[in-house]
N, C-alpha and C positions, 0 to 999 in steps of 0.2 A: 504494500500500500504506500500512499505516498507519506513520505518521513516528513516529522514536523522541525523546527529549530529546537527543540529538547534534545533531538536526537544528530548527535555528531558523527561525522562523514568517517570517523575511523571506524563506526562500528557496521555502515554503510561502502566500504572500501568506495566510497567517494561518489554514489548512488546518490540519487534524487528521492527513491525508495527504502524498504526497510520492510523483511518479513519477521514476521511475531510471531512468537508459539507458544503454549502452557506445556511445557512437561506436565505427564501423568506419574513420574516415579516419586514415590515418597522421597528419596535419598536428593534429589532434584527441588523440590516445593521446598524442602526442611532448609537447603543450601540459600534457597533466595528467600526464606522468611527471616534465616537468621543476618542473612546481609543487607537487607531492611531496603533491599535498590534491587531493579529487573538487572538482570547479567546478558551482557552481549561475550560469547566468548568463541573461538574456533571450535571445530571438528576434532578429538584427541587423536587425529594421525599427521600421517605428514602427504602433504597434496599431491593426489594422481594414486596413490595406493590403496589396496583393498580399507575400507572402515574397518572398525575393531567393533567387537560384540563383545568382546570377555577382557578381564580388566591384564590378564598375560599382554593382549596383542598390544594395551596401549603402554604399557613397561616396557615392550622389545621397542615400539616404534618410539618412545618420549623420553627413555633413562638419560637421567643427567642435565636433559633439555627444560624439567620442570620439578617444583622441588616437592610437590603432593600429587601422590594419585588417592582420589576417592572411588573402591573397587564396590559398587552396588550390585556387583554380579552377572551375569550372563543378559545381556539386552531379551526383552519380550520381544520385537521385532528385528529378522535382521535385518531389512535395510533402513536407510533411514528415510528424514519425514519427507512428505509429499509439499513440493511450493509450486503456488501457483498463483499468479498475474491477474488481480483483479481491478487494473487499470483499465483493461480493455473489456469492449466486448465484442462477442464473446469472451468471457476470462482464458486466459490461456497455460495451459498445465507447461513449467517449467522442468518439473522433475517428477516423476513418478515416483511412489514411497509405497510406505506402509499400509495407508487409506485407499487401497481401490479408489479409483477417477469416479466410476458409474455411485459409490455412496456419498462423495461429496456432492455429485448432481444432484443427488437426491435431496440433501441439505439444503443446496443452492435454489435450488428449482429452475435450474439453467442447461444447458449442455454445454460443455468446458471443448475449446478447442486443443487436439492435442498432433504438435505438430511434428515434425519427420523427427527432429533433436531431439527433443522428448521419447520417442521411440527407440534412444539410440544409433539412429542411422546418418544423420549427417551432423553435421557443426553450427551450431548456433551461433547470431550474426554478432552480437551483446552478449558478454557473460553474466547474465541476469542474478544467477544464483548458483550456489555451489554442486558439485558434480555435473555442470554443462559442458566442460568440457571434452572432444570429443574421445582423445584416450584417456582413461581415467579406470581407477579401482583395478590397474593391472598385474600382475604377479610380474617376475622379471624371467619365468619361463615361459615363451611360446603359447598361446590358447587360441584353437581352431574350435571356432563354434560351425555346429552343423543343425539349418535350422529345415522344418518342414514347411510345406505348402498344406499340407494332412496331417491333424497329428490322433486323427481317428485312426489313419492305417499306416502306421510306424514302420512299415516292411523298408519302404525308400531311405529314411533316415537309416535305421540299421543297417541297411546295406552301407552305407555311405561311410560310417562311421567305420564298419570291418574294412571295408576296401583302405581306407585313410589308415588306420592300424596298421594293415599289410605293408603299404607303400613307404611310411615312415620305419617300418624295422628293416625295410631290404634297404633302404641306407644307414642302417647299423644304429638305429635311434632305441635307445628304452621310452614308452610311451607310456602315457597313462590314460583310463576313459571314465571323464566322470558321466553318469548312468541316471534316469530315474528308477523305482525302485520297480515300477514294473518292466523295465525293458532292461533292467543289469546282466540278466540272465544270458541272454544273447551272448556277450564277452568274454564269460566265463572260460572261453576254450582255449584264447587269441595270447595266452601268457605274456597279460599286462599289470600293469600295477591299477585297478578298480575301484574309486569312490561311489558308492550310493549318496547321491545330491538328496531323494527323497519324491514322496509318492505325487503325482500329474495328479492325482483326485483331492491333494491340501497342498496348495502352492505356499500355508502359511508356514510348515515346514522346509519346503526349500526354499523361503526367503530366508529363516531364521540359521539356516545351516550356510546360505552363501560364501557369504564373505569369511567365513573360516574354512571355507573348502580352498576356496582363492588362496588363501595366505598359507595353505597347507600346502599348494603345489610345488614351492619352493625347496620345500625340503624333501620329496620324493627322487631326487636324484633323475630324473628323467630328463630328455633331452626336448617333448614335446606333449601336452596334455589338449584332449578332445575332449568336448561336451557336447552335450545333446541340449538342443533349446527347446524352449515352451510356447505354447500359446500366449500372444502376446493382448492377453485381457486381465481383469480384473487383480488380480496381484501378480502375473504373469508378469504385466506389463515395464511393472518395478525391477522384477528380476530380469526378466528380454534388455531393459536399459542397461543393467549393471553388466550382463554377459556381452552385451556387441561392444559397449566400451573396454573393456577388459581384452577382448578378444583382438587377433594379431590377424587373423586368420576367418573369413565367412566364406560359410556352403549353404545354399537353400538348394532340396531338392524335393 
């Protein structure tokens, strides 16, 4: 929304704008009731890499950088929040989060523009707000996402993902394939190294599991990791943004 003169251009990296939020976590409310002032503060990672969900990822990414970590425990969501552009109208979804688009409409009583950036796929013209960026939440290993046109009939992606396997070990790569939990089974033969992302029927557990698969791939000693994308709706869409940013590498087939 538009920033009033209370609010200073550092906390607005020099914006005309300013987006707001109420945490819901108690450890959060207790922080800014006893600091008696709303807090504008960063992201606890360092910019362009996966977020942290559990209070290890923000110690490996901040040691020595800051002098308190407050560890409230594993995030209820894992990506983060949803912003979006109610300057314009139609308002125009900025980054996909945790809130499904289709339940803010609901709220709104509007339909929310959501444009190609916001989906991941291109580069936004203004960096409006954070994770717009087009590489972003990357691992420093390689990730080929493989997305479908059907994700009724999975046979295409599967195929794509074994062929992509094969092709990367005959040039002598160790690979890795993260999986949802019903189509992992398939891989099982391919002697790779296998993450379970989590089930296409609760996309709220493969949001919550992302970004520590991400920051896990690093340490699997592999030379290249494959993923298999989702439908890109209703919390899909959150995670679709986080995977094509992240991703080195895109297959639709």
């Amino acid at each position: 929304m538009p920033k009033s003169l209370l609010v200073p251009y550092a906390v607005t990296a020099g914006l005309e704008t300013v987006a707001v939020r109420m945490p819901a976590h108690p450890i959060a409310l207790e922080l800014i009731r006893l600091s008696e002032t709303p807090i504008a503060a960063p992201s606890a990672n360092i910019s362009g890499k996966p977020s942290p969900t559990r209070g290890e990822h923000v110690i490996r990414d901040l040691y020595s950088k800051v002098e308190v970590i407050i560890d409230g425990g594993e995030t209820l969501y894992g990506v983060e929040s949803t912003i979006i552009n109610l300057l314009v109208d139609p308002p125009i979804l900025l980054r996909p989060g945790a809130y499904p688009v289709e339940d803010i409409e609901n709220v709104l009583g509007v339909k929310i523009l959501i444009p190609e950036f916001a989906r991941g796929l291109s580069e936004a013209e203004r960096t409006l707000a954070p994770g717009m960026k087009h590489r972003h939440y990357a691992p420093d290993t390689p990730l080929v996402l493989v997305e479908s046109r059907d994700y009724v009939d999975m046979s295409k992606l599967i195929g794509k993902v074994r062929e992509l396997v094969e092709t990367y070990k005959s040039m002598g790569m160790r690979v890795a394939v993260i999986a949802s939990s019903e189509t992992i089974s398939n891989y099982k033969d391919l002697n790779v190294e296998i993450i379970e992302l989590g089930p296409r029927s609760n996309t709220f557990i493969v949001a919550k599991k992302l970004f520590n698969i991400l920051r896990g791939i690093d340490e699997l000693n592999v030379g290249v990791a494959i993923v298999e994308g989702f439908e890109d709706k209703g919390l899909g869409l959150a995670i679709m943004n986080r995977l094509r940013k992240a991703s080195t590498t895109r297959y639709i087939v």
